[in-house]
Structure formats: C-alpha cells, structure tokens
DSSP file (Angstrom, degrees, kcal/mol; ACC not computed):
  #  RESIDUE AA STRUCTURE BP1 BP2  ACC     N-H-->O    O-->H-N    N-H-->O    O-->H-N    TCO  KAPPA ALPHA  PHI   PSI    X-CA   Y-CA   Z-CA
    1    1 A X              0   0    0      0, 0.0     2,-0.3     0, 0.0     0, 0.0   0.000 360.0 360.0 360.0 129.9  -71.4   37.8   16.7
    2    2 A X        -     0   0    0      1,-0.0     2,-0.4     2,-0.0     0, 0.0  -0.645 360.0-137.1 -83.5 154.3  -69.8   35.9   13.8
    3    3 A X        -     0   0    0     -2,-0.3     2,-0.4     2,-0.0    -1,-0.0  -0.794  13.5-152.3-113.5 122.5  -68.2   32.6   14.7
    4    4 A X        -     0   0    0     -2,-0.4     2,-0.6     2,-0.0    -2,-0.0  -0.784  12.5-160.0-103.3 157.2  -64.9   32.4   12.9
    5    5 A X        -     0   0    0     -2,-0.4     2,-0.8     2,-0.0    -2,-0.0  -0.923  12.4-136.1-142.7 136.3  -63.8   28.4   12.2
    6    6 A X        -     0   0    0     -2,-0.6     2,-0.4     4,-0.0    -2,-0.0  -0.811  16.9-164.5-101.6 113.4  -60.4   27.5   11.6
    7    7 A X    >   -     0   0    0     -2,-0.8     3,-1.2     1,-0.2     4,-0.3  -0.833  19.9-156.4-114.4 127.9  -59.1   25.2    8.8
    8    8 A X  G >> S+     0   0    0     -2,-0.4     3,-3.1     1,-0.3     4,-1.7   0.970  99.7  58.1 -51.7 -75.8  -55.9   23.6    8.5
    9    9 A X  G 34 S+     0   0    0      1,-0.3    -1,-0.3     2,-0.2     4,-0.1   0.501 102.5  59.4 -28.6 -28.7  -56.3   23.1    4.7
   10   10 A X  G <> S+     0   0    0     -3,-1.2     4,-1.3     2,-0.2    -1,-0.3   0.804 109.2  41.2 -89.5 -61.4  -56.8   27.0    4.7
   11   11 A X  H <> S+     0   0    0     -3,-3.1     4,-2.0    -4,-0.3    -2,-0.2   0.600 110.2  56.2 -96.0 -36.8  -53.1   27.6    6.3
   12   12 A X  H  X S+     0   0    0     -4,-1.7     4,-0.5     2,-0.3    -1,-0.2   0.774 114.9  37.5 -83.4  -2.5  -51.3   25.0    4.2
   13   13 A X  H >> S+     0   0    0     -5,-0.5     3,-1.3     1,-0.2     4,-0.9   0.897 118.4  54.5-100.2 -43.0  -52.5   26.7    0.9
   14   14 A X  H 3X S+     0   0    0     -4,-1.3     4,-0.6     1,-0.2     3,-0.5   0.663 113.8  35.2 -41.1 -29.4  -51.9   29.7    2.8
   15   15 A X  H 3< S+     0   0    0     -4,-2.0    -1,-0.2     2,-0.2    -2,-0.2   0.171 113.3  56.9 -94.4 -10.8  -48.1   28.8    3.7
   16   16 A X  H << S+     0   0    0     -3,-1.3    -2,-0.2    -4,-0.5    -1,-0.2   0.407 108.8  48.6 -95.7  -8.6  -47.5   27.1    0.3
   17   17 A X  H  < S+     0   0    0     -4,-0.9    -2,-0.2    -3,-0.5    -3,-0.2   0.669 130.2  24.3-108.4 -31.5  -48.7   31.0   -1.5
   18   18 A X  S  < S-     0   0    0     -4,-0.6     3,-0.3    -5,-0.3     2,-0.2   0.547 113.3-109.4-117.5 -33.9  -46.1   32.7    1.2
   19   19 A X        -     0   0    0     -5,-0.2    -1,-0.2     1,-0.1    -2,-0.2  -0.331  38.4 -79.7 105.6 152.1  -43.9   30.5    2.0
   20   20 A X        -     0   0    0     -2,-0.2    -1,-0.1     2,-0.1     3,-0.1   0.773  63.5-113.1 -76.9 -14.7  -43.7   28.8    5.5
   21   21 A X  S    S+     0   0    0      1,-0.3     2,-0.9    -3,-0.3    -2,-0.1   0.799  72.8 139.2 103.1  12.6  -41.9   32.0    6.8
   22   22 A X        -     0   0    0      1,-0.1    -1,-0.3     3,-0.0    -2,-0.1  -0.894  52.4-130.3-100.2 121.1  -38.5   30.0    7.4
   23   23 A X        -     0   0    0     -2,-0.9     2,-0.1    -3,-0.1    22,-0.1  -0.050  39.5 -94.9 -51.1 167.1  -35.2   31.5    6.4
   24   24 A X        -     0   0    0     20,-0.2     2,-0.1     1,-0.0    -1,-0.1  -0.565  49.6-105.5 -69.7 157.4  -32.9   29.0    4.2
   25   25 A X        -     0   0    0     -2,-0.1     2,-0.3    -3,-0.1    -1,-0.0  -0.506  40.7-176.1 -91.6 164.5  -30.4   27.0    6.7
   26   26 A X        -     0   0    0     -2,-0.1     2,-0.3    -3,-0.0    15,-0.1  -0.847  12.5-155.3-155.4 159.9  -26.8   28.1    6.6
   27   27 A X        -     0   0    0     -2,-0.3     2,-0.5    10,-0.0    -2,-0.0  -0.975  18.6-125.6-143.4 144.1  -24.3   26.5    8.3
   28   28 A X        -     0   0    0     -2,-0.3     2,-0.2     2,-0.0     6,-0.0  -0.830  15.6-151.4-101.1 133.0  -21.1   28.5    9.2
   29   29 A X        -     0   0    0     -2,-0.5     8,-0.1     1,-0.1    -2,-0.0  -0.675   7.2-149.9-104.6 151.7  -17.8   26.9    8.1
   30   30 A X  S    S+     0   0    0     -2,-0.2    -1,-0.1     1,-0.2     4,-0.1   0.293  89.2  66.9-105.0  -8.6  -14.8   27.9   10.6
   31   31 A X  S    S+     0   0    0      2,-0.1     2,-0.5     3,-0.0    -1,-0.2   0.443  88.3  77.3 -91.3 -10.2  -12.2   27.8    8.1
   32   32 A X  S    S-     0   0    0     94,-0.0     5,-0.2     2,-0.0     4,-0.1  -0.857  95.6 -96.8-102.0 128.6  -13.5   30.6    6.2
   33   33 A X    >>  -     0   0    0     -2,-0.5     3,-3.5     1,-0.2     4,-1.0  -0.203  36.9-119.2 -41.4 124.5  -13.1   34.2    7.3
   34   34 A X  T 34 S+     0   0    0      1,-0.3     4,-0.3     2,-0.2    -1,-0.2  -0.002 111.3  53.4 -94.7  14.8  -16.2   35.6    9.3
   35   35 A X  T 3> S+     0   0    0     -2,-0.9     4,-2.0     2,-0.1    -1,-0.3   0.369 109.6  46.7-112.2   0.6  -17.1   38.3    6.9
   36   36 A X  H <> S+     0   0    0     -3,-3.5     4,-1.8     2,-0.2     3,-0.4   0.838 110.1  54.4 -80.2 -63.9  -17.2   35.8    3.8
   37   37 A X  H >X S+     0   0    0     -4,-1.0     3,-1.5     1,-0.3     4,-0.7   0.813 116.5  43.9 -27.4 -74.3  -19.5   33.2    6.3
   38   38 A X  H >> S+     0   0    0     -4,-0.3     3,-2.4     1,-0.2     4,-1.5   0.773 111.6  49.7 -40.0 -52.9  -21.8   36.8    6.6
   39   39 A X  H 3X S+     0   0    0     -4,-2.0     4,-0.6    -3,-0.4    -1,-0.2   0.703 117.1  40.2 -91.7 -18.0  -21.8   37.7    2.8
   40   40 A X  H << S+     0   0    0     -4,-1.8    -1,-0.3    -3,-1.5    -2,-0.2   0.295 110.9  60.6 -99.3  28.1  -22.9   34.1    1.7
   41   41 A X  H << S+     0   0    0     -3,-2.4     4,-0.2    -4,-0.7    -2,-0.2   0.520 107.4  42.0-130.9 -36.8  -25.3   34.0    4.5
   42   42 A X  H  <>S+     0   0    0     -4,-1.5     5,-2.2     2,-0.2     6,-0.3   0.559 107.9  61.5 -91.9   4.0  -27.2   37.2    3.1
   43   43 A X  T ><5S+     0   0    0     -4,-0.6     3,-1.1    -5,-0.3    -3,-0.1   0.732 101.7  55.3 -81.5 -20.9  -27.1   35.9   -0.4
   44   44 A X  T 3 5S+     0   0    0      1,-0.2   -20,-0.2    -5,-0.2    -1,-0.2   0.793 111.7  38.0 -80.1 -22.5  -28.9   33.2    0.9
   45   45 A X  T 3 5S-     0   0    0     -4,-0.2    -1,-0.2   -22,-0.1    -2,-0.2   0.270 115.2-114.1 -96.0   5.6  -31.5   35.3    2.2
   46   46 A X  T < 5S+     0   0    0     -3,-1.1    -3,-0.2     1,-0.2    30,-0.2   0.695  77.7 122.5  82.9  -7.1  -31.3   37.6   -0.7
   47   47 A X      < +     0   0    0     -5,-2.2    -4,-0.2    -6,-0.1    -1,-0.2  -0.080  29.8 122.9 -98.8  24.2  -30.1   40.6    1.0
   48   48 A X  S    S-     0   0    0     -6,-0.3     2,-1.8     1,-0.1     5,-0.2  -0.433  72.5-105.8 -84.4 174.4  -27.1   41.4   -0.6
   49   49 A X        +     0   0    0     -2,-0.1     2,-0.3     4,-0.1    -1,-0.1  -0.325  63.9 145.1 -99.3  66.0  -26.7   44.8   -2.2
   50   50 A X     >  -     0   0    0     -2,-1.8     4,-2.6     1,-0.0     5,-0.3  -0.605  65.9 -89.6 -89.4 163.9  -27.0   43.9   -5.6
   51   51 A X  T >4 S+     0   0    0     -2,-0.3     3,-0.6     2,-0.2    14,-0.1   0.634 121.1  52.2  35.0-115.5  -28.5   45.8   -8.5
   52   52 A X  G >> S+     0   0    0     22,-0.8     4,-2.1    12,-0.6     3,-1.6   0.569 109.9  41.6  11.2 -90.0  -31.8   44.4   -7.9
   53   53 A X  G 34 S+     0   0    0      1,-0.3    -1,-0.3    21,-0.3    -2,-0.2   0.736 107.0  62.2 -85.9 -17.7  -32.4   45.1   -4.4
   54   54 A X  G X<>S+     0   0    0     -4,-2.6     5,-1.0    -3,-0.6     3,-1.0   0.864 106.4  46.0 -51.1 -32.0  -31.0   48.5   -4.5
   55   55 A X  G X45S+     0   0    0     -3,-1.6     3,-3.1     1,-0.3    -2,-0.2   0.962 101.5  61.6 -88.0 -31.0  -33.5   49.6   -6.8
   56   56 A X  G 3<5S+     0   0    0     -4,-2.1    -1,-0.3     1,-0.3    -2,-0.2   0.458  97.6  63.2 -50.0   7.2  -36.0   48.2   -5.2
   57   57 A X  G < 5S-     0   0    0     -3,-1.0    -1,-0.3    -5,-0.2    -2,-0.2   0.249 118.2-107.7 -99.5 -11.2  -35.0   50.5   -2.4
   58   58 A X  T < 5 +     0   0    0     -3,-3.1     2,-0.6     1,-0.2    -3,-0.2   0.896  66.6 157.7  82.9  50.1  -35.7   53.3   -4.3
   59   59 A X      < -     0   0    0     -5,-1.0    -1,-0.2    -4,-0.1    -2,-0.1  -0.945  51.4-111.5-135.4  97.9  -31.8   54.1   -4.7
   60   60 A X        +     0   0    0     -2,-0.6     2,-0.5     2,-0.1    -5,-0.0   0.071  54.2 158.0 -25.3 112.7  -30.8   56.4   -7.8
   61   61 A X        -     0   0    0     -6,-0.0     3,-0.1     1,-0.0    -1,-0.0  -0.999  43.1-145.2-144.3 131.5  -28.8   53.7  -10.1
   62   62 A X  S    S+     0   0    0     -2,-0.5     2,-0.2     1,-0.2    -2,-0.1   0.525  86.1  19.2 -93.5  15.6  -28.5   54.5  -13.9
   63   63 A X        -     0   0    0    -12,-0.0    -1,-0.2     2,-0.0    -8,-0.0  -0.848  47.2-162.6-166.6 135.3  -28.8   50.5  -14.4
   64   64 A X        +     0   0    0     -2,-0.2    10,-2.5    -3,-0.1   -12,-0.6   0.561  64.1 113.4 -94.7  -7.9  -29.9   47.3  -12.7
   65   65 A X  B    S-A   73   0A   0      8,-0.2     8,-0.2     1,-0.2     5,-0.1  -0.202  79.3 -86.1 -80.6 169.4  -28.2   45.4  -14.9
   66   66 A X        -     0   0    0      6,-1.1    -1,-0.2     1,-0.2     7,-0.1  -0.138  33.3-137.6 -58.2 149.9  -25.0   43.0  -14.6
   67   67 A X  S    S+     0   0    0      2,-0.1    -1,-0.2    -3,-0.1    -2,-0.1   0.822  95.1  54.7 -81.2 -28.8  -22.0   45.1  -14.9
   68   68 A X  S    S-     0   0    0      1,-0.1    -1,-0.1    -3,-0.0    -2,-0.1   0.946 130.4  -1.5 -68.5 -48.0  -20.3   42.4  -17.2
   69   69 A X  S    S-     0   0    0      3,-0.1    -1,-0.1     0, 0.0    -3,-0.1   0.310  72.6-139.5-134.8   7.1  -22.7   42.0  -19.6
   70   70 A X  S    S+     0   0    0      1,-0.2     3,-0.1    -5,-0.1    -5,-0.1   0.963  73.5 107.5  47.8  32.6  -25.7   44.1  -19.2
   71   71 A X  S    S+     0   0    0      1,-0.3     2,-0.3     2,-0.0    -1,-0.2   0.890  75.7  29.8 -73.3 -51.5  -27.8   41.4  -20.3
   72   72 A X  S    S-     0   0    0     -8,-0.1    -6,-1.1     3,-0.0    -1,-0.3  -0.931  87.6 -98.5-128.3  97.5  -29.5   40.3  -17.2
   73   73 A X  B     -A   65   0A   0     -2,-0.3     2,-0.5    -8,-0.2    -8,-0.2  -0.188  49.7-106.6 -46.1 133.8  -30.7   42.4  -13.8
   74   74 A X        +     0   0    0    -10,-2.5   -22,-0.8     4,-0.1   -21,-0.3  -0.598  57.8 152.1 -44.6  94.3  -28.2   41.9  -11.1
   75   75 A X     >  -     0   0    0     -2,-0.5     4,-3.9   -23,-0.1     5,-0.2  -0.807  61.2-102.2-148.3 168.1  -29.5   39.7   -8.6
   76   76 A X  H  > S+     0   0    0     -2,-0.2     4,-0.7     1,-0.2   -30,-0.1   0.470 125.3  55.3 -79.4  16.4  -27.7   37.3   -6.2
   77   77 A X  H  >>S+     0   0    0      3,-0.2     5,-2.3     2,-0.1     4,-2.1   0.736 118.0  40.5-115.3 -37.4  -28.7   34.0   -8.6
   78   78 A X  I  4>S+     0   0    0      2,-0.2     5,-1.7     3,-0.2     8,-0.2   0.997 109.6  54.9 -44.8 -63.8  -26.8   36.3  -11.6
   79   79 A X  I  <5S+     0   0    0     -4,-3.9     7,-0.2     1,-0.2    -1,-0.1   0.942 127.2  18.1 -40.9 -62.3  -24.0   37.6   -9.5
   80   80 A X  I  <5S+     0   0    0     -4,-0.7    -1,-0.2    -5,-0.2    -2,-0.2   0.797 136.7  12.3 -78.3 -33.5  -23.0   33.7   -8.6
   81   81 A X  I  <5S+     0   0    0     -4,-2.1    -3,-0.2    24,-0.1    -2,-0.1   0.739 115.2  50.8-128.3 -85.4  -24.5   31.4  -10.8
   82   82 A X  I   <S+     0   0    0     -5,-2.3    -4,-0.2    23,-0.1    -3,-0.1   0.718  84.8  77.4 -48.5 -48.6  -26.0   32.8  -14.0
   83   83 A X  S  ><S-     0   0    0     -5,-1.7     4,-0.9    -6,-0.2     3,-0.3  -0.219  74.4-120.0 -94.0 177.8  -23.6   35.2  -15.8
   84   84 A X  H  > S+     0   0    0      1,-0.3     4,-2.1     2,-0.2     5,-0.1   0.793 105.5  59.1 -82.8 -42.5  -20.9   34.4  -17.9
   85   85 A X  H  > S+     0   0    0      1,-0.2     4,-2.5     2,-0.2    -1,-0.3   0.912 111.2  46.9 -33.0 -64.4  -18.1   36.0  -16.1
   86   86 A X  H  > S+     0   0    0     -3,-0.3     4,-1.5     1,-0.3    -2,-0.2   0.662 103.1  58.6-109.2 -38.7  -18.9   33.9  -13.2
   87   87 A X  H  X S+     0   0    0     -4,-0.9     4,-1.4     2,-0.2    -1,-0.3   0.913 105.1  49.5 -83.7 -19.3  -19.2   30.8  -15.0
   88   88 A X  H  X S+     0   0    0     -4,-2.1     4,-3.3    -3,-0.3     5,-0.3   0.962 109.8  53.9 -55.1 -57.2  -15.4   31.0  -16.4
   89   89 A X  H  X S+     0   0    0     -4,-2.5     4,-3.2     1,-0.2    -2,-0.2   0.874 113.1  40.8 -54.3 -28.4  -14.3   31.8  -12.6
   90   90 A X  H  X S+     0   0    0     -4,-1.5     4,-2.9     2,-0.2     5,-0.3   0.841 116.1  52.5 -79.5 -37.5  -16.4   28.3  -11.4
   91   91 A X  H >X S+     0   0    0     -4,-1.4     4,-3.5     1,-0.2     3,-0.8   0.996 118.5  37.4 -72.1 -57.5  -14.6   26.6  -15.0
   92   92 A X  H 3X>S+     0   0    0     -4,-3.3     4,-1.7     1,-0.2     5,-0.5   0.953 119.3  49.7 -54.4 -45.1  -10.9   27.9  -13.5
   93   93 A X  H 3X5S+     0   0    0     -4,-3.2     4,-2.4    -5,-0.3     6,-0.3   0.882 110.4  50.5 -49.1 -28.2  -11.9   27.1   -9.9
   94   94 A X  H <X>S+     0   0    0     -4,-2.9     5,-2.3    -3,-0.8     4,-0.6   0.972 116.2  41.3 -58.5 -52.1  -12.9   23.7  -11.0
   95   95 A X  H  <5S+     0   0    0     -4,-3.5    -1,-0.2    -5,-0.3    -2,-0.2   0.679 102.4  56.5 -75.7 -12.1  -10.0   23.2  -12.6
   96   96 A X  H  <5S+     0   0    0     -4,-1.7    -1,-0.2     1,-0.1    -2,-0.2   0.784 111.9  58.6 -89.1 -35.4   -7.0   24.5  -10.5
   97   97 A X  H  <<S-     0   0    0     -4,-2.4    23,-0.5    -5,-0.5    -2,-0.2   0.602 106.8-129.2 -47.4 -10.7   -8.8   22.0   -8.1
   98   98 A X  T  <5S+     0   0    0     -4,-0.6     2,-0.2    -5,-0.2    -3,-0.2   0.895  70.5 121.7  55.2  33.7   -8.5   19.0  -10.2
   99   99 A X  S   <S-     0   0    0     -5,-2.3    -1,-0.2    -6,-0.3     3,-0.1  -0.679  70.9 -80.4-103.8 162.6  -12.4   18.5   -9.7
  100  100 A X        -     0   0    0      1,-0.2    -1,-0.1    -2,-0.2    -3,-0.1  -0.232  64.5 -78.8 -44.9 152.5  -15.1   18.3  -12.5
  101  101 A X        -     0   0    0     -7,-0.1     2,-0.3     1,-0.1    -1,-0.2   0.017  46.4-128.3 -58.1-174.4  -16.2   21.1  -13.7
  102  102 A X        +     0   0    0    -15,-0.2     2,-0.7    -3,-0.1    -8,-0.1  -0.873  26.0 176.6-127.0  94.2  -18.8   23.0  -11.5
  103  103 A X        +     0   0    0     -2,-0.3     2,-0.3   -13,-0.1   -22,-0.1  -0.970   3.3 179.6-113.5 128.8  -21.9   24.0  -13.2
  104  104 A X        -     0   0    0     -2,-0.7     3,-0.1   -23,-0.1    -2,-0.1  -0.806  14.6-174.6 -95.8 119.9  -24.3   25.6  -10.6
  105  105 A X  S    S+     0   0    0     -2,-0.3     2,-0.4     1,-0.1     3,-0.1   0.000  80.5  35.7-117.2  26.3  -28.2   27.1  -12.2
  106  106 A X  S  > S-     0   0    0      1,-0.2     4,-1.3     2,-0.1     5,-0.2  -0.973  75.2-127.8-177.8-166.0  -28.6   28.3   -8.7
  107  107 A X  H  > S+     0   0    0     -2,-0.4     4,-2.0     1,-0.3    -1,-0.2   0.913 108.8  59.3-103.1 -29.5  -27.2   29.8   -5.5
  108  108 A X  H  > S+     0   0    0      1,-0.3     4,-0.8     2,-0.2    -1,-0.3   0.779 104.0  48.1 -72.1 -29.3  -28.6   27.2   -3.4
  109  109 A X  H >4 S+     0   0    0      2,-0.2     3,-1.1     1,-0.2    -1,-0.3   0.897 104.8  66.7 -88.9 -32.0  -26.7   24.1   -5.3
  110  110 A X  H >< S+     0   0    0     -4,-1.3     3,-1.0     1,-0.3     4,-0.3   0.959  99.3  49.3 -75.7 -26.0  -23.7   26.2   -4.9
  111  111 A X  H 3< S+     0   0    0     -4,-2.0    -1,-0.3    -5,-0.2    -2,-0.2   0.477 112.9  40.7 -75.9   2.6  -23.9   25.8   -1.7
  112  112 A X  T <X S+     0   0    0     -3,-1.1     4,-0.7    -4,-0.8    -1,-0.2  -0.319  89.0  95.5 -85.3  19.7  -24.4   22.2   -1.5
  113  113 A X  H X> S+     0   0    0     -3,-1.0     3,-1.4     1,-0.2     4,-0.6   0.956  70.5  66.5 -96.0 -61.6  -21.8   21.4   -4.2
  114  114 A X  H >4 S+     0   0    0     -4,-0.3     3,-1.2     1,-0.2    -1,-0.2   0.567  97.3  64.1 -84.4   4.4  -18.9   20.7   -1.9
  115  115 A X  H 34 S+     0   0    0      1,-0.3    -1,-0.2     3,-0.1    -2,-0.2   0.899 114.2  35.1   7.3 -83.5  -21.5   17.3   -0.7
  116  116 A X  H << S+     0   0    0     -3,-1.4     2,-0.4    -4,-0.7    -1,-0.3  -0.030 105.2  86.2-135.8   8.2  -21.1   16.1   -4.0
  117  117 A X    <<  -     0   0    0     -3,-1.2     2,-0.6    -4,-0.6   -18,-0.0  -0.926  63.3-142.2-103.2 136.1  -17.4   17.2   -4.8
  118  118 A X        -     0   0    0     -2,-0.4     2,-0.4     2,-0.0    -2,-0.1  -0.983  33.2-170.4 -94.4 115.7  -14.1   15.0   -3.9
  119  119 A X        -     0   0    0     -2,-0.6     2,-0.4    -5,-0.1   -21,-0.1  -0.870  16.1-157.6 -91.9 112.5  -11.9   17.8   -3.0
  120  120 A X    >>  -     0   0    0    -23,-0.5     3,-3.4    -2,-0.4     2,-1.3  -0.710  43.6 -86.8-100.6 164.7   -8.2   17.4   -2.4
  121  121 A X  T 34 S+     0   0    0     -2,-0.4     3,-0.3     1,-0.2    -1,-0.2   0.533 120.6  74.1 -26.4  -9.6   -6.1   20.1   -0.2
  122  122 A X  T >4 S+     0   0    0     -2,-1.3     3,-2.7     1,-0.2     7,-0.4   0.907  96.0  51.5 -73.7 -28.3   -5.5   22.3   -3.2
  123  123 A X  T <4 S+     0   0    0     -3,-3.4     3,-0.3     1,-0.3    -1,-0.2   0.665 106.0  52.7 -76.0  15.0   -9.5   23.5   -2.9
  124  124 A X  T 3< S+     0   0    0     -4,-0.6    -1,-0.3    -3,-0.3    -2,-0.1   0.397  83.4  90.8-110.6   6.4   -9.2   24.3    0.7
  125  125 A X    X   +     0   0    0     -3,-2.7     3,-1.8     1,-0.2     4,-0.5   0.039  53.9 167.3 -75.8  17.9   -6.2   26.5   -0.2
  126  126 A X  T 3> S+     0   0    0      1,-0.3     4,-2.9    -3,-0.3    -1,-0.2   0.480  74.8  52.8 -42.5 -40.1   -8.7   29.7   -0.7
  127  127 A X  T 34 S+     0   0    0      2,-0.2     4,-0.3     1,-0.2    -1,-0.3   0.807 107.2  60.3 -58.5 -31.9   -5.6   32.6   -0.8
  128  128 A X  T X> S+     0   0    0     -3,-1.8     3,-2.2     2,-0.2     4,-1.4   0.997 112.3  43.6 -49.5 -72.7   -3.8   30.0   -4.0
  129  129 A X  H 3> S+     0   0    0     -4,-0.5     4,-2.9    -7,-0.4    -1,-0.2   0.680 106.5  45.8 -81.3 -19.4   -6.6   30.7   -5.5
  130  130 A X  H 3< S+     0   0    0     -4,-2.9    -1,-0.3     1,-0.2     4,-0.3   0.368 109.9  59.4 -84.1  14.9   -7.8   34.1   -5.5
  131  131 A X  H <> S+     0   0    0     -3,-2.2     4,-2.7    -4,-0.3    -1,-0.2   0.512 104.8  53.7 -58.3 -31.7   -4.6   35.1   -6.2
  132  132 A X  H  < S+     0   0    0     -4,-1.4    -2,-0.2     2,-0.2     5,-0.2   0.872 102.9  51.6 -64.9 -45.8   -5.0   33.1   -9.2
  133  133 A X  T  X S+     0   0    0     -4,-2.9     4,-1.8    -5,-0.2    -1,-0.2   0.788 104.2  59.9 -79.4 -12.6   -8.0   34.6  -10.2
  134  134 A X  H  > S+     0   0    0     -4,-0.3     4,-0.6     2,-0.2    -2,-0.2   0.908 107.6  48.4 -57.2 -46.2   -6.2   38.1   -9.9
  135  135 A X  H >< S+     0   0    0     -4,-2.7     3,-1.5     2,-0.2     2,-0.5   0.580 107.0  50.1 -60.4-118.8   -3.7   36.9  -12.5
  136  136 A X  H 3> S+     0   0    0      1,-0.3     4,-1.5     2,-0.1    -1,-0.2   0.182 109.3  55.5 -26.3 -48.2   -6.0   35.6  -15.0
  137  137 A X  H 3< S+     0   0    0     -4,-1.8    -1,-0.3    -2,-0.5    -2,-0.2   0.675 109.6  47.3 -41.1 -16.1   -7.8   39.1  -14.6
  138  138 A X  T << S+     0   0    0     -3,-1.5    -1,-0.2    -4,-0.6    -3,-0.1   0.733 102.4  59.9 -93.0 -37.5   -4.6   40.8  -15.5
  139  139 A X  T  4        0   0    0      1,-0.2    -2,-0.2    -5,-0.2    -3,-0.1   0.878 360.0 360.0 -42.2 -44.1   -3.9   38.5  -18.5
  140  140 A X     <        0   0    0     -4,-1.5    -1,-0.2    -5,-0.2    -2,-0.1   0.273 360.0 360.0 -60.5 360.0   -7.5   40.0  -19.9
C-alpha cells in the first residue's frame, strides 16, 4: 500500500493555479431595486448573459462581439468598463453628479468607486438620471 503524505506547500500552489474557490464579496445596497442588487451580483461572478458566456454555452449567435462597436467580445469587464459607449455614460454620470470623472479598467473598481467618491444627493437620485441617459440617446 502506497502511503500518500500531504503538503501544505502543495495546496497553496494548488489554490493560487485555481483560485481559493471563494466567490467575490458583494454587499447588497437597500436603496437599490432588488433585481439591479441580482444583475451586479452575477456580473461579479461573471454569470451574466453576455456574448461571451452564451457562446460558451454552445448557443447559436452570429457574433460574440460588443454590439456598439464590434471591436471587442462581449464580456461583463466590456459591457461596464471597457467600451466606449460605456465610458461616455460613466463621463455623463460623472458629471450630472458634479463628481470627477469616473474612469473604471474593471468591474471590480466600479464597485468600489463610490469608497472613493464624495457624492452629493443628486447621485443617489438613480430615476434623474436614467431618464437623462434616455435623452441623450434620443439626441444621437
């Protein structure tokens, strides 16, 4: 019988190759409507139904790419962060807020930004502003 011998060192290179197997933390804010709290709660785990993970699903798509500019596969770091579209909506939000701009290179800092934002009542307005971002899509 072989004697198997267990080594730590063995599990941390394992668990640094894999990951430690722990979701990202989320925290749920109580001011926001409970199906946004879900949809940034699987982007943080990477399970939204972008592009990406649809085709990886084996799911007939005639592109994986962003719908705005077809540069890029669709993926949640695109959707929020990356593309260009997206970084004009962060420039207006930033600005109907009267905050610095907001430049985000990843979904995980956008979720830590408001930490590191002074926010005054306008940004907590949410309805203000996506009405706002409907106008400026009708302006285009």
């Amino acid at each position: 019988m072989r004697r198997v011998v267990f080594r730590l060192n063995l599990l941390k290179i394992c668990r640094k190759r894999r990951g430690d197997g722990t979701a990202p933390t989320f925290k749920l804010c109580k001011w926001v409507p409970l199906k946004c709290n879900i949809m940034v709660w699987r982007a943080n785990l990477e399970k939204l139904a972008t592009r990406m993970n649809v085709g990886k699903r084996n799911v007939n798509i005639p592109s994986v790419s962003c719908p705005f500019y077809e540069e890029q596969e669709e993926s949640v770091e695109r959707l929020f962060t990356a593309c260009l579209f997206t970084n004009r909506v962060w420039m207006s939000f930033s600005e109907w807020c009267n905050i610095l701009p907001l430049y985000v290179s990843a979904f995980k800092d956008l979720m830590e930004a408001h930490k590191y934002l002074q926010m005054g009542e306008k940004a907590y307005s949410w309805p203000h502003f996506s009405q706002m971002l409907v106008h400026m899509e009708r302006e285009e």
